[in-house]
PAKE-419642 format. One record per residue: residue in one letter; residue number from 1; z, y, x of N, C-alpha, C, O in turn. Coordinates in nm, 4 decimals, m for minus. Last residue first. Layout:
REM PAKE-419642
+---+-----+----------+----------+----------+----------+----------+----------+----------+----------+----------+----------+----------+----------+
: r :   k :      n_z :      n_y :      n_x :     ca_z :     ca_y :     ca_x :      c_z :      c_y :      c_x :      o_z :      o_y :      o_x :
+---+-----+----------+----------+----------+----------+----------+----------+----------+----------+----------+----------+----------+----------+
: A : NUM :        Z :        Y :        X :        Z :        Y :        X :        Z :        Y :        X :        Z :        Y :        X :
...
+---+-----+----------+----------+----------+----------+----------+----------+----------+----------+----------+----------+----------+----------+
//
This chain:
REM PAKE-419642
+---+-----+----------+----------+----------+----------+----------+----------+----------+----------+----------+----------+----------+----------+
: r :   k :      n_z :      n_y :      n_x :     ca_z :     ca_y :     ca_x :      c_z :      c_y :      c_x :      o_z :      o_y :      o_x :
+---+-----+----------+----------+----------+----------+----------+----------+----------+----------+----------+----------+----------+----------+
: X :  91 :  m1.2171 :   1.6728 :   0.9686 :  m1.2654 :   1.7119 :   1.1516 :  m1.3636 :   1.8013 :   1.0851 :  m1.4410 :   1.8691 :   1.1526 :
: X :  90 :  m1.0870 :   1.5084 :   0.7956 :  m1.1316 :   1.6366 :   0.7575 :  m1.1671 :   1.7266 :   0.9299 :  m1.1245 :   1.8355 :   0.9683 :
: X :  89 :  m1.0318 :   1.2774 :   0.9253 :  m1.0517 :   1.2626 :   0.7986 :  m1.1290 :   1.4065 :   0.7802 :  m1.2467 :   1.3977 :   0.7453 :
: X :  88 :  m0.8471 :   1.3280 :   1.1627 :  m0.9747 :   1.2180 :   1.1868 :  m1.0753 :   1.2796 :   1.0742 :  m1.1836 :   1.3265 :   1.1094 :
: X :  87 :  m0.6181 :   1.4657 :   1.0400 :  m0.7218 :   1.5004 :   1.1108 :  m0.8789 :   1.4541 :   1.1147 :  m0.9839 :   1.5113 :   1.0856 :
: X :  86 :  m0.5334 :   1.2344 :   0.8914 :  m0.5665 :   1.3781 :   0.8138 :  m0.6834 :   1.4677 :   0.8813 :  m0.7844 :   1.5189 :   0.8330 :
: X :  85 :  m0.4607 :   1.0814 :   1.1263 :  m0.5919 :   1.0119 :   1.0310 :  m0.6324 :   1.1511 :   0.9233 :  m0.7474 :   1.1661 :   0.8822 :
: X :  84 :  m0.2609 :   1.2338 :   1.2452 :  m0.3896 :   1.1695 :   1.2734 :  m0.4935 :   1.1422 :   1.2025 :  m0.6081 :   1.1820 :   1.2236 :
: X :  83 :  m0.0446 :   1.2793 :   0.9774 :  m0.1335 :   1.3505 :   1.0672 :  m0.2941 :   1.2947 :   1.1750 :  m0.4101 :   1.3309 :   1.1553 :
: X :  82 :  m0.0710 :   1.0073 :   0.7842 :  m0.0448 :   1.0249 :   0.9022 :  m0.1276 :   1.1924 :   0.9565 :  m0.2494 :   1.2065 :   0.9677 :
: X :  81 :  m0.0259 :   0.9953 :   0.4407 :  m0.1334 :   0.9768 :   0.5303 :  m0.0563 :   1.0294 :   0.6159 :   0.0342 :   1.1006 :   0.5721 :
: X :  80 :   0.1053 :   0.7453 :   0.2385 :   0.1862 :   0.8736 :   0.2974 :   0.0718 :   0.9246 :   0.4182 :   0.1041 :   0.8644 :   0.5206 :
: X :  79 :   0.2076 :   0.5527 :  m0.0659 :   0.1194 :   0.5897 :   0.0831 :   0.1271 :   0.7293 :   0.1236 :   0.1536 :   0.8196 :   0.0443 :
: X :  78 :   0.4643 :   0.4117 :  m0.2439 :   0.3199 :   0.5274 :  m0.2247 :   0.3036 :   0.4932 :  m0.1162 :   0.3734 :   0.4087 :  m0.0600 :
: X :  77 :   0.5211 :   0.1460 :  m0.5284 :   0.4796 :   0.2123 :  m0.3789 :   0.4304 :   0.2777 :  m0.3449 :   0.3127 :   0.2677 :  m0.3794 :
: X :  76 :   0.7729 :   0.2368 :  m0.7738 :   0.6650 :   0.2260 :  m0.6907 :   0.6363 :   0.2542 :  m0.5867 :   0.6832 :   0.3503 :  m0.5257 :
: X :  75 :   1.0179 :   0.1391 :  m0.9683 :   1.0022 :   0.1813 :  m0.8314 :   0.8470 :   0.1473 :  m0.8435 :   0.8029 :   0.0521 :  m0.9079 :
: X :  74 :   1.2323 :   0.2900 :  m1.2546 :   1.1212 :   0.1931 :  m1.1839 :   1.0938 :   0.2143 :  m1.0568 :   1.1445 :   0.3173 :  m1.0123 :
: X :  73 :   1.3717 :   0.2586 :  m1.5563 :   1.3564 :   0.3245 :  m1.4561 :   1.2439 :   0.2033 :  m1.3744 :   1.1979 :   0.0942 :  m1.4079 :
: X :  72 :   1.1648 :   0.2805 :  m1.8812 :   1.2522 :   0.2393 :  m1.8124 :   1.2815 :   0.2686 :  m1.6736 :   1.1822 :   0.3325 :  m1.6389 :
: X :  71 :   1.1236 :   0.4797 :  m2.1631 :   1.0739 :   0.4866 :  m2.0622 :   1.1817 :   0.3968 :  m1.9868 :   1.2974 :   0.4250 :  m2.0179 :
: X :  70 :   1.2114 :   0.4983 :  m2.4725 :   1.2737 :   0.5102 :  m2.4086 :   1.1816 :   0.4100 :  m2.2732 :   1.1742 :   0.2875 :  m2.2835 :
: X :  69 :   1.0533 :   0.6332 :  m2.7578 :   1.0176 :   0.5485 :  m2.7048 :   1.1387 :   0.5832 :  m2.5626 :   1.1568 :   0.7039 :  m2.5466 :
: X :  68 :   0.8702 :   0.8615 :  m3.0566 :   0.9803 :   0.8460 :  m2.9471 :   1.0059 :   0.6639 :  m2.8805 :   0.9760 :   0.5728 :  m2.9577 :
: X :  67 :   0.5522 :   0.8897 :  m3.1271 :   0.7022 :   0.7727 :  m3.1804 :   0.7540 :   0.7848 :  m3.0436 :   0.7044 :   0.7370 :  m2.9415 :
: X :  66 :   0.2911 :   0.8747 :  m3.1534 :   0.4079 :   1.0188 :  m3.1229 :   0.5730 :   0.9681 :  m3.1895 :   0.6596 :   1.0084 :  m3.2671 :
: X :  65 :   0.0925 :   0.6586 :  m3.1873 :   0.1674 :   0.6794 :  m3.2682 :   0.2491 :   0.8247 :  m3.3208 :   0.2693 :   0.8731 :  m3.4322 :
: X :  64 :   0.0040 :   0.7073 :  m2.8916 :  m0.1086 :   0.6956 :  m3.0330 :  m0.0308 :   0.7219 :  m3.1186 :  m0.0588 :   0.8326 :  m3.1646 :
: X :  63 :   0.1416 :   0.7605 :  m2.7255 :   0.0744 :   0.8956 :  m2.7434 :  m0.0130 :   0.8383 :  m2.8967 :  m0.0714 :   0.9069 :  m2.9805 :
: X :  62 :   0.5380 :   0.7582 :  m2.7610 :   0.4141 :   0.6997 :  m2.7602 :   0.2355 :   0.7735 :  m2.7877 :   0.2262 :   0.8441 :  m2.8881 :
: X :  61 :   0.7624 :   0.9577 :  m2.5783 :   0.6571 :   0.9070 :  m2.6377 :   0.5666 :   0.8310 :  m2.6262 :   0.5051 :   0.8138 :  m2.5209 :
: X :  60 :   1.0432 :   0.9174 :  m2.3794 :   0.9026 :   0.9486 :  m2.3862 :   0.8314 :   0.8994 :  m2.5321 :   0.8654 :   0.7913 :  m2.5803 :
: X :  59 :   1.2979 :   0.9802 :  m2.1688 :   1.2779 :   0.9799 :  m2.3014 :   1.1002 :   1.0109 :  m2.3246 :   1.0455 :   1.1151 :  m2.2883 :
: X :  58 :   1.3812 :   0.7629 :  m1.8830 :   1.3600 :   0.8550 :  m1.9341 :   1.3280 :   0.8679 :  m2.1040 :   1.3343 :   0.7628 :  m2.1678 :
: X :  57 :   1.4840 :   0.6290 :  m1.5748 :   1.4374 :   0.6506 :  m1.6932 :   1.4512 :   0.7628 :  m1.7647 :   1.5211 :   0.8565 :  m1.7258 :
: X :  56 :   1.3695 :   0.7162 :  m1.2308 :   1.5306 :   0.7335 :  m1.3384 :   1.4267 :   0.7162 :  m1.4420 :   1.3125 :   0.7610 :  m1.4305 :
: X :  55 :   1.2314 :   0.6355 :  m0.9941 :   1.2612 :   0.6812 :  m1.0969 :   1.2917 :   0.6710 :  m1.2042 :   1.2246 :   0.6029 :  m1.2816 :
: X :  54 :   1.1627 :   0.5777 :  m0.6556 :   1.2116 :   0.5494 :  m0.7352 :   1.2289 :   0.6570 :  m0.8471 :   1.2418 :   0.7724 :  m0.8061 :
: X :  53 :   0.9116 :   0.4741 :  m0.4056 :   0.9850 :   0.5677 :  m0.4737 :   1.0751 :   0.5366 :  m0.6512 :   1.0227 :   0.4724 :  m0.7422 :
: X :  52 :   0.8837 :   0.3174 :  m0.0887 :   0.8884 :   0.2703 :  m0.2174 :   0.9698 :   0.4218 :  m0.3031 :   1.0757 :   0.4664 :  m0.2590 :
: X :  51 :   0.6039 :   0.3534 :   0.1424 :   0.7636 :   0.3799 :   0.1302 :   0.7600 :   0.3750 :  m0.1058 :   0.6841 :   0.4081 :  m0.1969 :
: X :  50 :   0.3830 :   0.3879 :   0.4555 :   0.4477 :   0.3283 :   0.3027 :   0.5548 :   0.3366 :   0.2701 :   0.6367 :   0.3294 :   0.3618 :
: X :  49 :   0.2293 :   0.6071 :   0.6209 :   0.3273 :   0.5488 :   0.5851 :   0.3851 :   0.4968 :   0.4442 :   0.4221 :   0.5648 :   0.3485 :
: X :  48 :  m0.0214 :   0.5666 :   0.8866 :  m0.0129 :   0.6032 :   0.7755 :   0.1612 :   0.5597 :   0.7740 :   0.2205 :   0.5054 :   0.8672 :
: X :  47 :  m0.1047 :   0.6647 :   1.1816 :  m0.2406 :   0.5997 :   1.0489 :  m0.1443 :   0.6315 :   0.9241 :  m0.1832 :   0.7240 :   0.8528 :
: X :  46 :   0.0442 :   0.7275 :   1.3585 :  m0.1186 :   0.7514 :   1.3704 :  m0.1820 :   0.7406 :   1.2119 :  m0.2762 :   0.7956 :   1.1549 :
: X :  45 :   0.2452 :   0.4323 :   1.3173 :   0.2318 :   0.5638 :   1.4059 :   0.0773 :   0.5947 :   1.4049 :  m0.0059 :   0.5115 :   1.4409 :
: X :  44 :   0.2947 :   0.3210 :   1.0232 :   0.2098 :   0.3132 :   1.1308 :   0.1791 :   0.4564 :   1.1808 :   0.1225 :   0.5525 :   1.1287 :
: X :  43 :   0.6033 :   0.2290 :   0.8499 :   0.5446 :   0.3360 :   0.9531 :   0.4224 :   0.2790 :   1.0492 :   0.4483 :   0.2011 :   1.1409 :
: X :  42 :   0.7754 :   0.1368 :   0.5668 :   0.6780 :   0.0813 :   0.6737 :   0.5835 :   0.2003 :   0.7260 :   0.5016 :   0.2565 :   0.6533 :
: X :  41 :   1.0854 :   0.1275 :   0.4346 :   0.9892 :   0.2185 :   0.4729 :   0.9265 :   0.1020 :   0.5638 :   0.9861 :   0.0085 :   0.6172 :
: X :  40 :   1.2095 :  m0.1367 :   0.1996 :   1.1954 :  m0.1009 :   0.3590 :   1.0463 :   0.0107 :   0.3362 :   0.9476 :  m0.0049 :   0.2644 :
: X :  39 :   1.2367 :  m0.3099 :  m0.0521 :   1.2797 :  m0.1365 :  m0.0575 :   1.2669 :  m0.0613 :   0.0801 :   1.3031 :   0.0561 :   0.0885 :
: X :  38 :   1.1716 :  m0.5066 :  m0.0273 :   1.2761 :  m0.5244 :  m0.0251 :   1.3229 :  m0.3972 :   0.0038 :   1.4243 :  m0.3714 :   0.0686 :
: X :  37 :   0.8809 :  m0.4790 :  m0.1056 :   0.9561 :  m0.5702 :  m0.1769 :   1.1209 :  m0.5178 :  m0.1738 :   1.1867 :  m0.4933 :  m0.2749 :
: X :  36 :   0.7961 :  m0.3594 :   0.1591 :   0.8154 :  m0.2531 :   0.0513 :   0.8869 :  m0.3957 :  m0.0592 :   1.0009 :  m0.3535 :  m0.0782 :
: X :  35 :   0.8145 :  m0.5904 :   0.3173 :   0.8945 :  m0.5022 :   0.3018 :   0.9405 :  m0.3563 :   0.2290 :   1.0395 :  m0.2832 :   0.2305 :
: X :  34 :   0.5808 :  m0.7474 :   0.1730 :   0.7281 :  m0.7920 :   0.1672 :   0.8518 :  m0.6918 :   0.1803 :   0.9513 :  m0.6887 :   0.1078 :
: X :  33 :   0.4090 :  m0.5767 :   0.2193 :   0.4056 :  m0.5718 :   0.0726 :   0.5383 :  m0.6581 :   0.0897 :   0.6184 :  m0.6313 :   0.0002 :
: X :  32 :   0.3727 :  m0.5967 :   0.5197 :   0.3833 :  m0.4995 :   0.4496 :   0.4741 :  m0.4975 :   0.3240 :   0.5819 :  m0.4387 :   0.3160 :
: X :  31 :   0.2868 :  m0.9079 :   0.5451 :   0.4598 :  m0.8079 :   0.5996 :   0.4671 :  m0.6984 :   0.5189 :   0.5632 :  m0.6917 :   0.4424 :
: X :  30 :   0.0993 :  m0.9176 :   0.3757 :   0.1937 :  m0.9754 :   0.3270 :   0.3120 :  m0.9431 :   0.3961 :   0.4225 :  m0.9435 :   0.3419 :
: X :  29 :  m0.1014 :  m0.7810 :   0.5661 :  m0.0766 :  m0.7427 :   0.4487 :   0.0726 :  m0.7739 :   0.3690 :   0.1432 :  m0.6882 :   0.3160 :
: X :  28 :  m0.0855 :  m0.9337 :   0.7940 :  m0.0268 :  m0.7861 :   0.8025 :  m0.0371 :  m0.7599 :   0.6812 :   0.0530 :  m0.6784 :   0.6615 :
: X :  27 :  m0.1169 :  m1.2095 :   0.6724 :  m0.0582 :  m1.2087 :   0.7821 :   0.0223 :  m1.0052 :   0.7393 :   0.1271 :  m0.9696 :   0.6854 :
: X :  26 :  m0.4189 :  m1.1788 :   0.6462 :  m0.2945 :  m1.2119 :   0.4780 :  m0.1730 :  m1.1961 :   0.5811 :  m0.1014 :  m1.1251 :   0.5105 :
: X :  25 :  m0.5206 :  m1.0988 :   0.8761 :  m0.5504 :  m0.9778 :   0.7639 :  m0.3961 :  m1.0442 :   0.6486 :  m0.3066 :  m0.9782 :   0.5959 :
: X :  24 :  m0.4442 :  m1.3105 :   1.0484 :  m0.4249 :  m1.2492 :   1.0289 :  m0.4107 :  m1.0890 :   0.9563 :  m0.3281 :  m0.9995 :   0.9738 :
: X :  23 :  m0.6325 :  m1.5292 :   0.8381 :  m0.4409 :  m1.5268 :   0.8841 :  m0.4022 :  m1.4047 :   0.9065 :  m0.3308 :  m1.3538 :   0.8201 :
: X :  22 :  m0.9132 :  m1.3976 :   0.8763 :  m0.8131 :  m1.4135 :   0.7186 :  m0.6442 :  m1.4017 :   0.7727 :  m0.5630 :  m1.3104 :   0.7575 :
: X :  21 :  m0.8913 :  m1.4695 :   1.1568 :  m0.9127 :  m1.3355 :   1.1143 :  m0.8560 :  m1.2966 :   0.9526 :  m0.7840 :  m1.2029 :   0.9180 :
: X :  20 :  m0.8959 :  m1.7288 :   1.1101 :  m0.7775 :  m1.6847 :   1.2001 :  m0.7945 :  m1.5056 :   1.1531 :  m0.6970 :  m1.4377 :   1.1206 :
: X :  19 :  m1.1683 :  m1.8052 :   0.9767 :  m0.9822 :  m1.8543 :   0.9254 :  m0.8865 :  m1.7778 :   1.0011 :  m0.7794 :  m1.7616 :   0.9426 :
: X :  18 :  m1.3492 :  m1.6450 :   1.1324 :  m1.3108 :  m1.6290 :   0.9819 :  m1.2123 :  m1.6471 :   0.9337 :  m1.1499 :  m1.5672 :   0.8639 :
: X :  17 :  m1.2066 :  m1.6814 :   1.4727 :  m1.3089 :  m1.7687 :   1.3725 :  m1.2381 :  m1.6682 :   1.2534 :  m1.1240 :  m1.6222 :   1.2588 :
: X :  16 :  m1.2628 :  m1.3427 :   1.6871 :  m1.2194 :  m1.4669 :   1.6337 :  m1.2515 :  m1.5450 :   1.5261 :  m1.3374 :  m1.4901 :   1.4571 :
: X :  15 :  m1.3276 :  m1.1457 :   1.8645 :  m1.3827 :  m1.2977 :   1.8714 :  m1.2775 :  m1.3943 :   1.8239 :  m1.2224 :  m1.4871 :   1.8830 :
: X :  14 :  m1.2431 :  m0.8447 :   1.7248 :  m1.1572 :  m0.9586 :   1.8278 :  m1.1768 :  m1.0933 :   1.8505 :  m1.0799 :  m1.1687 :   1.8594 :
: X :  13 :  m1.4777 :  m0.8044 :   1.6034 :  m1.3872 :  m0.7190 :   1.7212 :  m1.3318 :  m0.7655 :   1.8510 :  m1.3432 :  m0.7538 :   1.9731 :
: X :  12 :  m1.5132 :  m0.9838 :   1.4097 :  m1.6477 :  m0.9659 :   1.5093 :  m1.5798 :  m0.8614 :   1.6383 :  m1.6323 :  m0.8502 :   1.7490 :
: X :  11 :  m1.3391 :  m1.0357 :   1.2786 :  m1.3806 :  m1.1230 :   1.3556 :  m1.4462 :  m1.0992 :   1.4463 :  m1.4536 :  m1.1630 :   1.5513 :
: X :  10 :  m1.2413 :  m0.7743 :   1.1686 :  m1.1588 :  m0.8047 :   1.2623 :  m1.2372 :  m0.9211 :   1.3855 :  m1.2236 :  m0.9205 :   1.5079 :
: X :   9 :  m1.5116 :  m0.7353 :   1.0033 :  m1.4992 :  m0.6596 :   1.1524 :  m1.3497 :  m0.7008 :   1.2303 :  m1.3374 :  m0.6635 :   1.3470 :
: X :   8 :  m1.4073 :  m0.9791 :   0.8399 :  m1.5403 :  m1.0036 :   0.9035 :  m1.5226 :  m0.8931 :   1.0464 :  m1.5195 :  m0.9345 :   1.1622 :
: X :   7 :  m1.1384 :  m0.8508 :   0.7048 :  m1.1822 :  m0.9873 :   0.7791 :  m1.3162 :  m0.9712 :   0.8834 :  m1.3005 :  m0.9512 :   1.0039 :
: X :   6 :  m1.2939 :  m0.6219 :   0.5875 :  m1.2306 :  m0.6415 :   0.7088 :  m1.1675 :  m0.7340 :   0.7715 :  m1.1349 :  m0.7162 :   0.8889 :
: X :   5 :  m1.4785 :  m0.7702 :   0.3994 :  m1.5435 :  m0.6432 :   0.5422 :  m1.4365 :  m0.6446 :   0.6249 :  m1.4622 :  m0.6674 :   0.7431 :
: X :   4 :  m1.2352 :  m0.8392 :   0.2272 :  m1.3595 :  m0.9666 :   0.3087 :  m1.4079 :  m0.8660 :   0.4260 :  m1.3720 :  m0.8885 :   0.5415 :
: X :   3 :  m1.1741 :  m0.6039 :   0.1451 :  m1.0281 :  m0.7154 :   0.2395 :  m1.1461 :  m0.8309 :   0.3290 :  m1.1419 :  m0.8808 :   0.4414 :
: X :   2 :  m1.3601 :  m0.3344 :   0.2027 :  m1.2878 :  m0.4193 :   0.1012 :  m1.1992 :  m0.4826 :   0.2243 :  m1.1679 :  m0.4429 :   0.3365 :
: X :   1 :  m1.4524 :  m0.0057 :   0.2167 :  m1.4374 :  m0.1337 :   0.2839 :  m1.3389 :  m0.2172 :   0.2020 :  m1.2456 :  m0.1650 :   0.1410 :
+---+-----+----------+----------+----------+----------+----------+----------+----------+----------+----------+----------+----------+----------+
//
């Protein structure tokens, strides 16, 4: 399912127009991705959890060359599946 499919089944769920169903899809996306921005865990009871991880630089190579290379530190976002949905998922 993409971001348009779920626009469209929000509309058709919750009788609402295309524009308000967009609002709110850019709406819960953009809380999300703001508060992983600002390093905040985000918890959906049931479904899932986001949370930003961090890591220390490092000493690495380049793989075409094999030229040493200094890695910088960094954060990314993971996803965290919910018992529920693990369930749901493998029933």
């Amino acid at each position: 399912m993409n971001k348009l499919e779920l626009i469209e089944t929000l509309r058709n769920h919750a009788g609402l127009t295309k524009s308000e169903a967009k609002a709110v899809i850019k709406t819960f996306f953009g809380t999300i991705s703001d508060a992983l921005a600002k390093g905040d865990r985000v918890e959906i009871r049931g479904l899932c959890s986001f949370y930003v991880k961090k890591y220390k630089a490092y000493a690495g190579r380049n793989p075409k060359t094999g030229e040493p290379t200094q890695v910088k530190s960094k954060k990314l976002p993971f996803f965290k599946c919910g018992k529920e949905l693990k369930e749901r998922v493998d029933y």
